[in-house]
Residue frames relative to the residue before (quaternion, step in Angstrom):
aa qw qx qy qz dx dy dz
X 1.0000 0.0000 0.0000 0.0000 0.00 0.00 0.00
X 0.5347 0.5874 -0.3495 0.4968 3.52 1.32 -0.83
X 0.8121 0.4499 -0.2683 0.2570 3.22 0.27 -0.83
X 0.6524 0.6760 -0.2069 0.2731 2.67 1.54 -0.59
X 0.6175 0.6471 -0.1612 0.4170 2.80 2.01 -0.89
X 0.4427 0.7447 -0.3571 0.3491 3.10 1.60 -0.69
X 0.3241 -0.5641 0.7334 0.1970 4.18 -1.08 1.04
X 0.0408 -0.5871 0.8026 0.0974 4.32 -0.42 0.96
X 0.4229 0.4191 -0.7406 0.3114 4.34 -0.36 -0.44
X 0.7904 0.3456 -0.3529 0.3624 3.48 -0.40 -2.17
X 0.4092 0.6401 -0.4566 0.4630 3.83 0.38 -0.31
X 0.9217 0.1241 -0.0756 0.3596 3.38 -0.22 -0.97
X 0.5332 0.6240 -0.3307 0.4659 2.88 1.75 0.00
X 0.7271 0.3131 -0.2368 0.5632 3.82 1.38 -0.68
X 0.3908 0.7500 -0.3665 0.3879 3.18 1.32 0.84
X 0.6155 0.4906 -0.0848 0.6110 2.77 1.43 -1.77
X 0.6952 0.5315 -0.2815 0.3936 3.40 0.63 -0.86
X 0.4768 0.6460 -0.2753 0.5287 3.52 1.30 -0.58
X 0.6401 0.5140 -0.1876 0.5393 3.38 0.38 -1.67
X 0.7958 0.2750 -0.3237 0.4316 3.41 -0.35 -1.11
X 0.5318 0.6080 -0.3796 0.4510 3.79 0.79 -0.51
X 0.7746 0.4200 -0.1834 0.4359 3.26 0.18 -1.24
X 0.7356 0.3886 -0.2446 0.4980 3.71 1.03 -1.03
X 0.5312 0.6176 -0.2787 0.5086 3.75 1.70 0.06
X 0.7414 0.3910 -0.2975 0.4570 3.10 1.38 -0.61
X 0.5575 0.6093 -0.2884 0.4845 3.14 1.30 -0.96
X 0.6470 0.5023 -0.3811 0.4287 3.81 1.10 -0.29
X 0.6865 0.4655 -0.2048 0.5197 3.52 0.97 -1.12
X 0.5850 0.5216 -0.3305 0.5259 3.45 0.99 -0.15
X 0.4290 0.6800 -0.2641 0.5327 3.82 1.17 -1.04
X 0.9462 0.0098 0.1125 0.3032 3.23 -0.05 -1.87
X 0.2373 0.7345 -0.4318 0.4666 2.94 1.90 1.14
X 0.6736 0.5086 -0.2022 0.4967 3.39 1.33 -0.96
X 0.6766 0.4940 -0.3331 0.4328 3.39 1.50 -0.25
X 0.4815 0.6956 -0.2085 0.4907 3.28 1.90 -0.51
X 0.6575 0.5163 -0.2923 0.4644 3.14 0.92 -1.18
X 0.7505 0.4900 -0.2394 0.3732 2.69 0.37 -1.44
X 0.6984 0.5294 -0.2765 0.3944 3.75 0.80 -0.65
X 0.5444 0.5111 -0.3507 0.5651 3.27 1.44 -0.97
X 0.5370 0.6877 -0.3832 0.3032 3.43 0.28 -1.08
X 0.7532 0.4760 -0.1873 0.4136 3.13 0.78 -2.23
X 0.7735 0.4352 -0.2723 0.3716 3.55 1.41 -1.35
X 0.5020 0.6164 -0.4039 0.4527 3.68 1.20 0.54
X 0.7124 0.4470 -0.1246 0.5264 3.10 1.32 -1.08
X 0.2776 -0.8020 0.4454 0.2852 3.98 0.96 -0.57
X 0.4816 0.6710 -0.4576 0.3294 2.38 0.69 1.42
X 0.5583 -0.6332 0.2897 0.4510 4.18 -0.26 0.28
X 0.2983 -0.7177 0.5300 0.3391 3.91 1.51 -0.55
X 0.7108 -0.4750 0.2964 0.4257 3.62 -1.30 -0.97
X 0.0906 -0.7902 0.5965 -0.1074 3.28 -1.03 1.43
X 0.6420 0.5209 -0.4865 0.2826 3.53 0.58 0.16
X 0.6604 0.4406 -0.3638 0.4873 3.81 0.93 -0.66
X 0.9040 -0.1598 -0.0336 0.3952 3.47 -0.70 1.40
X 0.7243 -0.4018 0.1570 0.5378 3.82 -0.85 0.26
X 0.7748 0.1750 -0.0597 0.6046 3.97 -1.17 0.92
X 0.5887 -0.5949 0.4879 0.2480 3.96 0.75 -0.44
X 0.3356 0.8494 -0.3541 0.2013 3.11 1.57 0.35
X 0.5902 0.6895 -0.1804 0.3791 3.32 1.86 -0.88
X 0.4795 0.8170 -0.2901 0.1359 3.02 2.02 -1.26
X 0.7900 0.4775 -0.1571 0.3509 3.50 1.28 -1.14
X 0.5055 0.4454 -0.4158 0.6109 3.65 1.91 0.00
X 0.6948 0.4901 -0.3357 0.4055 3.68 0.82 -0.25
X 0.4681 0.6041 -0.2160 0.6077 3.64 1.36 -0.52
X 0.7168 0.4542 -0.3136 0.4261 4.17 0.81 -1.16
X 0.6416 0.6427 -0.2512 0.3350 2.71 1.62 -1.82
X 0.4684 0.7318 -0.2387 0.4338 3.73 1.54 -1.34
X 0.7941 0.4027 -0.1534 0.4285 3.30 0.43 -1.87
X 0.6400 0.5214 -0.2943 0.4816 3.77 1.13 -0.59
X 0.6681 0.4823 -0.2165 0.5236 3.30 1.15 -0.97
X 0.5180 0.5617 -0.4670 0.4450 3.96 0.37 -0.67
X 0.7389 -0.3807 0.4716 0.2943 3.63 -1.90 0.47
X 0.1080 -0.6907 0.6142 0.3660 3.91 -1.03 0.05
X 0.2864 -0.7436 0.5963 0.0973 3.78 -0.96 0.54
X 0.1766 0.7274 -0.6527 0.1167 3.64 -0.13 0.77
X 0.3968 -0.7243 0.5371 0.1720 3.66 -0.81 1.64
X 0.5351 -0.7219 0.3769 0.2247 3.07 -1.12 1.39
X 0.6700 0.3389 -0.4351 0.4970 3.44 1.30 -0.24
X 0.4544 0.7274 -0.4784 0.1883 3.36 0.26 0.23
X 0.3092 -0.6513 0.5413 0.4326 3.84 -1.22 -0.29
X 0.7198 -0.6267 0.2944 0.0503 2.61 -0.98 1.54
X 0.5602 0.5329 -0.1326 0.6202 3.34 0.96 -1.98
X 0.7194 0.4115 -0.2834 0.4826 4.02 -0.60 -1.54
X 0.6583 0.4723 -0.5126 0.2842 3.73 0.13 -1.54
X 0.7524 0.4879 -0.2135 0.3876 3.04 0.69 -1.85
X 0.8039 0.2311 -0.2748 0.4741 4.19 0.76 -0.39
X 0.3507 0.6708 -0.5883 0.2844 3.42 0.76 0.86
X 0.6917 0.3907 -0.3117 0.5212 3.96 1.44 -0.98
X 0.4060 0.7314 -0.4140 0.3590 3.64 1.16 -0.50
X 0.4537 0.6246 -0.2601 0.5800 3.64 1.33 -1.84
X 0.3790 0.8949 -0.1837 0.1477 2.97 -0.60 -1.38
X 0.8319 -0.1431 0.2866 0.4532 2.58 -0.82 -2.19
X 0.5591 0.5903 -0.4188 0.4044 3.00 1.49 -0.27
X 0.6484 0.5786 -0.1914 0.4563 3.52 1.20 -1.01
X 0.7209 0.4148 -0.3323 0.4447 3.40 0.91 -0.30
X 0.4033 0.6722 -0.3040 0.5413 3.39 2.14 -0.23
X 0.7645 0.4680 -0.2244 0.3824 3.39 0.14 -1.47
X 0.4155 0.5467 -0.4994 0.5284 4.08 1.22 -0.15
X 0.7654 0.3062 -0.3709 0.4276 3.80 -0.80 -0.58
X 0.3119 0.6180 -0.6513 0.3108 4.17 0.67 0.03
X 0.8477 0.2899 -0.1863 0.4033 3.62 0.10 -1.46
X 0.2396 0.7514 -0.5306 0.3106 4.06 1.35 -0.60
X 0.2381 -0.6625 0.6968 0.1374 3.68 -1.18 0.46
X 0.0765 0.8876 -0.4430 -0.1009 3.81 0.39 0.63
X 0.7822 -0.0321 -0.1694 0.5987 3.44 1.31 0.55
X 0.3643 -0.8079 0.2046 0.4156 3.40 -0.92 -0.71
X 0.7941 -0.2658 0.0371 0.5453 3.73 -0.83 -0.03
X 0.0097 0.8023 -0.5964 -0.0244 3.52 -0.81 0.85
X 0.4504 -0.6637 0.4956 0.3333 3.79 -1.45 0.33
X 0.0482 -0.7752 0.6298 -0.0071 3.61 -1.19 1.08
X 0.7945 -0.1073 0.1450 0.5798 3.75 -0.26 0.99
X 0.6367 -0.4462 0.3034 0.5508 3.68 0.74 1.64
X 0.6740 0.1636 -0.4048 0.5959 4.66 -0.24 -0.10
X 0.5831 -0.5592 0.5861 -0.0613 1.91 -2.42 1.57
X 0.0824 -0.8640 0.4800 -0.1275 3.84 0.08 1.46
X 0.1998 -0.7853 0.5642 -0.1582 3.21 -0.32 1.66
X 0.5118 -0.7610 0.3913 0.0766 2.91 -0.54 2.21
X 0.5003 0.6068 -0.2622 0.5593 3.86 1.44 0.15
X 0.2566 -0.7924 0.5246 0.1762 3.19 -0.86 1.46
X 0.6739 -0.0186 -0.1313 0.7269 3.66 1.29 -0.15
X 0.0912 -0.7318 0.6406 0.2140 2.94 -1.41 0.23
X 0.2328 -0.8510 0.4697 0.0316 3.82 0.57 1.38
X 0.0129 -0.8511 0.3861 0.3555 3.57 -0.71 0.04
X 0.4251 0.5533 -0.5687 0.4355 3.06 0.78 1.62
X 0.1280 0.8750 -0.4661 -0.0280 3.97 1.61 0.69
X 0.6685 0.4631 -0.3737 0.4461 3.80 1.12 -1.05
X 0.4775 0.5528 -0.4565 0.5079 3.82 1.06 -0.46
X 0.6212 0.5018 -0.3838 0.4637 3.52 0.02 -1.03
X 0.7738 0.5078 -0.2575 0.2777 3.27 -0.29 -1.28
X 0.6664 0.3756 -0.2094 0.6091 3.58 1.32 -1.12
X 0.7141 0.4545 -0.4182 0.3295 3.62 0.43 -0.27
X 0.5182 0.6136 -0.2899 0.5205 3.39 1.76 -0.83
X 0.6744 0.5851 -0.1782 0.4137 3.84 1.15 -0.96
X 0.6897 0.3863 -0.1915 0.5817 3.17 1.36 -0.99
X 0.5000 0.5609 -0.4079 0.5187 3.68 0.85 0.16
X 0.6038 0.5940 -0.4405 0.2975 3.62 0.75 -0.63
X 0.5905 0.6736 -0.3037 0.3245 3.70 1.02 -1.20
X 0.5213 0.5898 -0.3810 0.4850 3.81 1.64 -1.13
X 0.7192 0.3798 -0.3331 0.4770 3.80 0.31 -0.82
X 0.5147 0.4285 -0.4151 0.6157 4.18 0.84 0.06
X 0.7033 0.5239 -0.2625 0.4025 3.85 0.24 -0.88
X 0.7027 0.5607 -0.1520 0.4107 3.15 0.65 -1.64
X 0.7692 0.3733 -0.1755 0.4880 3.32 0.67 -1.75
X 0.6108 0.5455 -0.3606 0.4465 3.82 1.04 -0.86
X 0.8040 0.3781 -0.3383 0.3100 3.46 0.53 -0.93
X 0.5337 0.6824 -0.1991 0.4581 3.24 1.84 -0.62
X 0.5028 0.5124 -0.3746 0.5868 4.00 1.47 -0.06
X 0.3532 -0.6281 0.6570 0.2214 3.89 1.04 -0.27
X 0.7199 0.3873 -0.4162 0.3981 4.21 0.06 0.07
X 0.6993 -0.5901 0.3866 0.1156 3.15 -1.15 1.53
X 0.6183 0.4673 -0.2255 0.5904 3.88 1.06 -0.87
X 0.6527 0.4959 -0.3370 0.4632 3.82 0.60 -0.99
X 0.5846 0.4815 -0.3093 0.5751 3.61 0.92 -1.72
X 0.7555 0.4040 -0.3841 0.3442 3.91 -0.42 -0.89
X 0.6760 0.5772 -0.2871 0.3570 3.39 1.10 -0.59
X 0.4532 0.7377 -0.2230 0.4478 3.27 1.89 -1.13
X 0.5254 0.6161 -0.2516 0.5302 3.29 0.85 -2.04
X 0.9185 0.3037 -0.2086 0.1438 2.97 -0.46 -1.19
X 0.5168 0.4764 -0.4283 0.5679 3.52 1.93 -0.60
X 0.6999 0.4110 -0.4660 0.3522 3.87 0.30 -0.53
X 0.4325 0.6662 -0.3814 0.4730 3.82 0.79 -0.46
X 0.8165 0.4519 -0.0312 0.3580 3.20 0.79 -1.79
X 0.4900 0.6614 -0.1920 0.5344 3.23 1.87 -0.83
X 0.8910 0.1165 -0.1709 0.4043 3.48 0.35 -1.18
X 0.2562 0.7240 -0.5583 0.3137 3.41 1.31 0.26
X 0.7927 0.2184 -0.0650 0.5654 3.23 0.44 -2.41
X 0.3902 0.5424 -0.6297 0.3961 4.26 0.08 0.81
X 0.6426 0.5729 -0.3216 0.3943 3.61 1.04 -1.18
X 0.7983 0.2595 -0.1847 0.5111 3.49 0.70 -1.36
X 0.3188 0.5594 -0.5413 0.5408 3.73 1.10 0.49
X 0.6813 0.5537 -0.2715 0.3945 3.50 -0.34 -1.40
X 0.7023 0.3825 -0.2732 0.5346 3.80 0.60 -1.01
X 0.6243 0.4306 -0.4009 0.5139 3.54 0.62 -0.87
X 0.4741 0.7013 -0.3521 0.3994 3.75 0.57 -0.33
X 0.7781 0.5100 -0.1166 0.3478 3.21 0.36 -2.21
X 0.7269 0.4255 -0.2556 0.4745 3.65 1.42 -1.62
X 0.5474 0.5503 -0.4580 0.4334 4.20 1.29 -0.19
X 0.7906 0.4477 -0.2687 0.3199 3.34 1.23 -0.88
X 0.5172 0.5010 -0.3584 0.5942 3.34 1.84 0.21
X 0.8572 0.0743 -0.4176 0.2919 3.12 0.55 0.90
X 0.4159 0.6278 -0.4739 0.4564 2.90 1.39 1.97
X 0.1047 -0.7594 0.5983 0.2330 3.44 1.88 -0.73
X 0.7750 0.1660 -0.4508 0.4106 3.64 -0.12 1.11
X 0.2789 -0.7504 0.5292 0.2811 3.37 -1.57 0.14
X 0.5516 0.5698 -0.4773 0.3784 3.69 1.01 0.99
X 0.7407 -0.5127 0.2553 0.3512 3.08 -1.31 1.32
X 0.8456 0.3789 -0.2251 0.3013 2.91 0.86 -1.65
X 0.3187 0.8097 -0.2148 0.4435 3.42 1.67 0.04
X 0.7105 0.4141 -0.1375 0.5521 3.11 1.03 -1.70
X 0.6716 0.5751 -0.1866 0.4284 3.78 1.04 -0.70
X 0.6829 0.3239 -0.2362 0.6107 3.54 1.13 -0.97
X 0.3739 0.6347 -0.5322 0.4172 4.03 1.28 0.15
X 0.4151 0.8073 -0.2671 0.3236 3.22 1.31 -1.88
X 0.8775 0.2074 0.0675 0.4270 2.39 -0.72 -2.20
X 0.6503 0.5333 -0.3993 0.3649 3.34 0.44 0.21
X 0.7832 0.1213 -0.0323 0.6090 3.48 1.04 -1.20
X 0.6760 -0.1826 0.3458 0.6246 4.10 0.46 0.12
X 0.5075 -0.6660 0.5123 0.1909 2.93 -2.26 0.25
X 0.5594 -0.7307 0.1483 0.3620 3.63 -0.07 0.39
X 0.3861 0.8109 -0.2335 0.3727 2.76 1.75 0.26
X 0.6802 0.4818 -0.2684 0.4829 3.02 1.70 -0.98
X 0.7189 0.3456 -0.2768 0.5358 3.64 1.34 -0.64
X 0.8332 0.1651 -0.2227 0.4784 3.87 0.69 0.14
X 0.2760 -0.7836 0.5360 -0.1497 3.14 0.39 2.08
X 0.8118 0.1726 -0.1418 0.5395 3.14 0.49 -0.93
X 0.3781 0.6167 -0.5882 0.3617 3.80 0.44 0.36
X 0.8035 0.3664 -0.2892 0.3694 2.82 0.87 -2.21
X 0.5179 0.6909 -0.4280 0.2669 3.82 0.55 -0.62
X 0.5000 0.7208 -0.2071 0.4329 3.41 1.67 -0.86
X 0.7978 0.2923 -0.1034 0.5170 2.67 0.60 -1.86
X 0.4561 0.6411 -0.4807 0.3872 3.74 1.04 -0.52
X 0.7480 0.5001 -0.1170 0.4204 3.34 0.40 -1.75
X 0.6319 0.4736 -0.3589 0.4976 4.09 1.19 -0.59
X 0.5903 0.6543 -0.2897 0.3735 3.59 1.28 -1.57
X 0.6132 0.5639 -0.3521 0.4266 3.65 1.39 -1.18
X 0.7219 0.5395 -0.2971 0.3154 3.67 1.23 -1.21
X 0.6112 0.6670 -0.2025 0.3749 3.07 1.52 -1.38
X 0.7020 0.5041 -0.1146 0.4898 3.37 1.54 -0.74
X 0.3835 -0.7778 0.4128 0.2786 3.39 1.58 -0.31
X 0.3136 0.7881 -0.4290 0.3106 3.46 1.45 0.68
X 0.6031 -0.5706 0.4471 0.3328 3.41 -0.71 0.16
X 0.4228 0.0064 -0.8624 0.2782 2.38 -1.64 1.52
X 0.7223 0.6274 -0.2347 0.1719 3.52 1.02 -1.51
X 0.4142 0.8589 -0.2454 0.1748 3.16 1.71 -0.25
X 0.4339 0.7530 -0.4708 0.1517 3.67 1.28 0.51
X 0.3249 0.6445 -0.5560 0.4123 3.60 0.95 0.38
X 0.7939 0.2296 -0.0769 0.5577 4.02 0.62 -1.04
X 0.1521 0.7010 -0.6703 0.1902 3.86 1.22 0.49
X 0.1485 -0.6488 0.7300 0.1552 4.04 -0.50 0.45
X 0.7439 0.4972 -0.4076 0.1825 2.99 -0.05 -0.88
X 0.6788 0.5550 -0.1964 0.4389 3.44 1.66 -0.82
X 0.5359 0.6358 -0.0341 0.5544 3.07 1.75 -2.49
X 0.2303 -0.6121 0.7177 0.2392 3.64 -0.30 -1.03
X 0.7876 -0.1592 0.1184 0.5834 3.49 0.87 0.87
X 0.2716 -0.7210 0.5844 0.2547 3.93 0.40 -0.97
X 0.9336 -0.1763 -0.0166 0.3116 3.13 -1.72 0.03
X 0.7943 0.4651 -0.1756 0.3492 3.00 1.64 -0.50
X 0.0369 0.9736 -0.1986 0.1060 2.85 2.00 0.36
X 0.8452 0.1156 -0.0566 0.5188 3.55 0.72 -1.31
X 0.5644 0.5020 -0.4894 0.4359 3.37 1.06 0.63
X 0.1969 -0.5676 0.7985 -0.0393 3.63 -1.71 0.81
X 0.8729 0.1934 -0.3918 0.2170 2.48 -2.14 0.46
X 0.7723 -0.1013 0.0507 0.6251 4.09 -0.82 -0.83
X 0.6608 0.4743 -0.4275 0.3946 3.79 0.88 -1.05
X 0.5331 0.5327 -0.4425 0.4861 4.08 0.61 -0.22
X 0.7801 0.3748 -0.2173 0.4513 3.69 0.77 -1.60
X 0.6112 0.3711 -0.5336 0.4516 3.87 0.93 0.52
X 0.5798 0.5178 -0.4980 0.3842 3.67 0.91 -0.16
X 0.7849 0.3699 -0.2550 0.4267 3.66 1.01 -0.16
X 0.5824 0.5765 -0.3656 0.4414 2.90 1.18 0.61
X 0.5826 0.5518 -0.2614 0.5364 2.90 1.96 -0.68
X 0.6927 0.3780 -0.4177 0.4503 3.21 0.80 0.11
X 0.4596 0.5775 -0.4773 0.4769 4.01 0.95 0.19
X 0.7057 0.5431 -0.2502 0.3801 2.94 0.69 -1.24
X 0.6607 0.4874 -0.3033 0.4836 3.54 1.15 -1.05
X 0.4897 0.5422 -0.4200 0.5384 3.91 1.24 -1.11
X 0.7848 0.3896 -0.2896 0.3853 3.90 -0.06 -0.99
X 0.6502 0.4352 -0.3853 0.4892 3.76 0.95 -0.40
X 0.6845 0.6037 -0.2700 0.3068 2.94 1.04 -0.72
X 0.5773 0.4460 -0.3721 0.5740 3.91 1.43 -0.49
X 0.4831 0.5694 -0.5281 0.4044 3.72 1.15 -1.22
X 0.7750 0.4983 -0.3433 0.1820 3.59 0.33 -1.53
X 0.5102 0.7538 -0.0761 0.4070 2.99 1.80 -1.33
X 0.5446 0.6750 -0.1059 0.4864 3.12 1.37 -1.33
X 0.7465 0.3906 -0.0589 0.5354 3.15 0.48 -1.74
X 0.7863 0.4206 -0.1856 0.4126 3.82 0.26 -0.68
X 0.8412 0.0889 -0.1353 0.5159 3.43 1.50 -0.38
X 0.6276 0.3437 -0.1922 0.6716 3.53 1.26 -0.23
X 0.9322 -0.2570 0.2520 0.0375 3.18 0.13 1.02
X 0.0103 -0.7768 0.6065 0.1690 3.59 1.49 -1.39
X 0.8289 -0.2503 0.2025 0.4574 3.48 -1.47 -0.47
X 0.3764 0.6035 -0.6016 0.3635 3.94 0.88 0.44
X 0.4361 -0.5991 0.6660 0.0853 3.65 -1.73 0.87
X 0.2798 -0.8219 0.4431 0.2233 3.14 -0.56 0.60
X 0.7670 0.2280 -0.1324 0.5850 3.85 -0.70 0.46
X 0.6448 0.3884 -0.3770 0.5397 3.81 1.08 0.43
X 0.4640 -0.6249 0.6175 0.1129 3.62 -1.36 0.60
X 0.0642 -0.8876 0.4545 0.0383 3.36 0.50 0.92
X 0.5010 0.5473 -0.4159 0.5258 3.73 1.80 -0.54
X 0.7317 0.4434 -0.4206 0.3019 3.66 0.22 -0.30
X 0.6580 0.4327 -0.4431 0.4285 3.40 1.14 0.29
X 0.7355 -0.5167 0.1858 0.3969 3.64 1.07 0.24
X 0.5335 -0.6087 0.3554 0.4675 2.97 -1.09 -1.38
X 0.0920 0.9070 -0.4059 0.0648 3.23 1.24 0.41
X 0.5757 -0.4078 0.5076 0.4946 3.46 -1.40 -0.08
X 0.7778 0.4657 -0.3178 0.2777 3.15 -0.55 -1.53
X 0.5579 0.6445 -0.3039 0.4254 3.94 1.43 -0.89
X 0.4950 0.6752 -0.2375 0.4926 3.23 1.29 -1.06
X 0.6110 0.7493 -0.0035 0.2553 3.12 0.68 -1.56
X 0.7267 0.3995 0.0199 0.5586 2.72 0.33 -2.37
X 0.6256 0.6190 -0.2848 0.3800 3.81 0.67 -1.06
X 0.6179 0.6021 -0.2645 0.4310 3.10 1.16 -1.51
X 0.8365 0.3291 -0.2508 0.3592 3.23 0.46 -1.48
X 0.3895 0.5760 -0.5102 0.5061 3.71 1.46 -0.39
X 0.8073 0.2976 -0.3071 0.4067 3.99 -0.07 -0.80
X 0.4369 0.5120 -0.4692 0.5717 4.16 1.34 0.33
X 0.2096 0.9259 0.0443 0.3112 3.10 0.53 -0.59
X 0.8324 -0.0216 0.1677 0.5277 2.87 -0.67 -1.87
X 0.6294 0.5906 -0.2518 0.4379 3.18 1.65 -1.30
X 0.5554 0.6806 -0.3821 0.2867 3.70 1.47 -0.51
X 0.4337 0.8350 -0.1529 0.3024 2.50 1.83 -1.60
X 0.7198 0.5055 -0.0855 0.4681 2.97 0.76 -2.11
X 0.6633 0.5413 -0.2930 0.4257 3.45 0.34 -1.63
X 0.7488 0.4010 -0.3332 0.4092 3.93 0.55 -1.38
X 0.4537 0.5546 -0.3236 0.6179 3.82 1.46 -0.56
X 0.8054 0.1216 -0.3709 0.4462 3.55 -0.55 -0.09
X 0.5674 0.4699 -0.4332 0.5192 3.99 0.98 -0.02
X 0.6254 0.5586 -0.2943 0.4584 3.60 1.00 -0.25
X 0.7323 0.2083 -0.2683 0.5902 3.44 0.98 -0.50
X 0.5904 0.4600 -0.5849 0.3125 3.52 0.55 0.56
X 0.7864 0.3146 -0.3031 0.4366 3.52 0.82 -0.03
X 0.5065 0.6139 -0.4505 0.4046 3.25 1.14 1.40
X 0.7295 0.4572 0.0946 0.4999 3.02 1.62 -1.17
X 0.2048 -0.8238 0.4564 0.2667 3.16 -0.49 1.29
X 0.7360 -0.2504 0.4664 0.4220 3.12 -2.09 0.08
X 0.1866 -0.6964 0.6635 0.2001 4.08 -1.55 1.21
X 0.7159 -0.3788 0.4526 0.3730 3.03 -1.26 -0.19
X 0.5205 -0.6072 0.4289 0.4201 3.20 -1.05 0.39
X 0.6517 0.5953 -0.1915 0.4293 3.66 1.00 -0.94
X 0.5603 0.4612 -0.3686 0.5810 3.22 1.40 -0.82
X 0.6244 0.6039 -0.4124 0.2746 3.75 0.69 -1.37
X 0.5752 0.6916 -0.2189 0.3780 3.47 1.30 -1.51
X 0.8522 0.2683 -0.1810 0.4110 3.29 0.70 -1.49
X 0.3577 0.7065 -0.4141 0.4489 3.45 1.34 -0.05
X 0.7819 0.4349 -0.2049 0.3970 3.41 0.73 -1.06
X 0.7438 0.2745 -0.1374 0.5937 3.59 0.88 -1.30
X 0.8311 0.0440 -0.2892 0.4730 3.89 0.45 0.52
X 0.7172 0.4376 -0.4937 0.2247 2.61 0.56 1.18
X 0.5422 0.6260 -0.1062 0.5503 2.74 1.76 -1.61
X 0.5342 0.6447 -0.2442 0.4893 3.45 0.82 -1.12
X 0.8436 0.1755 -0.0414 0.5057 3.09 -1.20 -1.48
X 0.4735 0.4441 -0.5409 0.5348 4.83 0.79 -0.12
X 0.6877 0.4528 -0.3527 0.4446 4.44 0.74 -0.91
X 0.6670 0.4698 -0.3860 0.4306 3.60 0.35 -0.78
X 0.7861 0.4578 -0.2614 0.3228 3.40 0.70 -0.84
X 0.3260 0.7237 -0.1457 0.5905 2.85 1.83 -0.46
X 0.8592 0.2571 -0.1870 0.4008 3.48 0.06 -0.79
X 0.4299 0.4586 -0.4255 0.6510 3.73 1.78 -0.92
X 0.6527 0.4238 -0.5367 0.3262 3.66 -0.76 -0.62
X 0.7456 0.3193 -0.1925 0.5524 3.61 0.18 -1.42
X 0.6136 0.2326 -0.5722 0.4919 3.75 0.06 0.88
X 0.3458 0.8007 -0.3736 0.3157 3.59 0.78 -0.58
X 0.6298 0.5197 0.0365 0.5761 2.87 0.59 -2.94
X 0.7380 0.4795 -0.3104 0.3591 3.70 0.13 -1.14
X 0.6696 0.4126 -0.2555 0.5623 3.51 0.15 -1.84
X 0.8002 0.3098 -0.3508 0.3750 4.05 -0.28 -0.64
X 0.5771 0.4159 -0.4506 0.5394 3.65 0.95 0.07
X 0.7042 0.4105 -0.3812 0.4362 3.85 0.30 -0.44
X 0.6061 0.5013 -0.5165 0.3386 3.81 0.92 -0.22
């Protein structure tokens, strides 16, 4: 009788969706590293990678191939178990953000109505930060598990570094969501599209969060978890082979969830701007079109945070500290009384 009751479409429908998520990220993550690496070259004058296939386009199936193919190295003092699930973490965690991501909108497939959203929870902005703050165990785990003293110091520091800027993230957070009165993604999007994007009323929220999203990600400036120059690499020090290439992938992957996330919370998500997307229905192809408006936006993001890593130097660690708790901080708190302020006296 159980079984019977069971909807298999939505089954296979957030199946597929999975998949295509997961094999979407794993692409933009792939060739984020070719980007980088090109922008890089055009900031620097230089030509970047051109031998694997036309322009070097090949560079990143040839680079995977490398990372599968290299030696594994597990340090003999090390724990063994952790070494090996500290990148596991990771990647799984940097995966599990886009569950709640609205990545287009509701479209018709064979008469059922298929919503581009693997959940739509209505705790989605809760999700998101709890899934985010979980990410640091797989930096912790795997650093403390190599047994080497530079890896551990490096750990320290992304988790140090993590919840400073989560704290003043979190406020920027609080003043978008007073003036959505929900916490689901999709919620926060049809606000959007209904009244403007939030960008225009929480400039400075989003700068907040722009500027925290760089830390959370280990991007330059924020990059003292992988300070080589100090670390000998950082946290990630005594691993090689695929276990090195999921810690860097997990971070593409996080840079790319991260504009998606961006996207969605201030620009809109998969809304067009100055177009009426309800008046073309519910078609496939609408579905579509949205997506790529919100690919996109996240590109947007991805070439911006590759852009200021190769403008900007590396801060101090001390500078990194205060940036967060007097500045970031106490710019969010204020930030958030105003925009209840603004709120409560516009709703009396």
């Amino acid at each position: 009788m159980f079984l019977l009751q069971i909807d298999w479409w939505i089954i296979f429908e957030k199946l597929i969706l999975v998949a295509a998520i997961i094999t979407l990220s794993m692409i933009v993550a792939m060739y984020s590293t070719y980007a980088e690496r090109k922008i890089a070259a055009f900031l620097q004058d230089r030509l970047g990678p051109n031998r694997a296939g036309p322009f070097g386009i090949l560079q990143p199936l040839a680079d995977g191939l490398k990372l599968f193919m290299k030696e594994e190295i597990i340090p003999t003092l090390s724990s063994k178990f952790l070494f090996i699930l500290g990148p596991m973490l990771a990647m799984i965690t940097a995966m599990l953000t886009s569950a709640v991501i609205p990545w287009g909108s509701t479209i018709d497939i064979a008469g059922h109505r298929v919503a581009l959203q693997v959940a739509d929870i209505n705790i989605g902005i809760l999700y998101i930060f709890g899934v985010v703050s979980l990410g640091v165990y797989g930096i912790m785990i795997g650093a403390w598990a190599s047994n080497n003293k530079f890896s551990l110091l490096a750990a320290i520091r992304g988790a140090s570094q993590m919840i400073s800027y989560e704290l003043a993230m979190g406020l920027s957070l609080i003043a978008v969501l007073f003036l959505v009165g929900d916490l689901r993604m999709s919620a926060i999007v049809k606000q959007q599209i209904d009244h403007g994007w939030n960008i225009i009323y929480q400039p400075l929220g989003f700068l907040i969060f722009f500027v925290c999203a760089l830390a959370e990600c280990n991007r330059t400036p924020f990059d003292l978890p992988e300070a080589e120059n100090e670390l000998n690499m950082g946290y990630h020090q005594e691993y090689s082979s695929m276990k090195l290439g999921f810690y860097l992938f997990a971070e593409y992957i996080n840079m790319f969830i991260s504009g998606v996330v961006m996207s969605t919370l201030f620009f809109g998500g998969y809304d067009i701007p100055f177009v009426n997307e309800a008046a073309w229905g519910t078609h496939w192809w609408v579905g579509l079109i949205g997506f790529a408006v919100l690919m996109l936006k996240a590109t947007m993001f991805i070439f911006l945070f590759m852009w200021i890593r190769w403008t900007i130097p590396r801060f101090r660690y001390d500078q990194l500290m205060n940036l967060g708790w007097k500045g970031l901080l106490p710019l969010a708190l204020l930030n958030m009384i105003v925009t209840a302020a603004v709120v409560l006296l516009l709703n009396k």
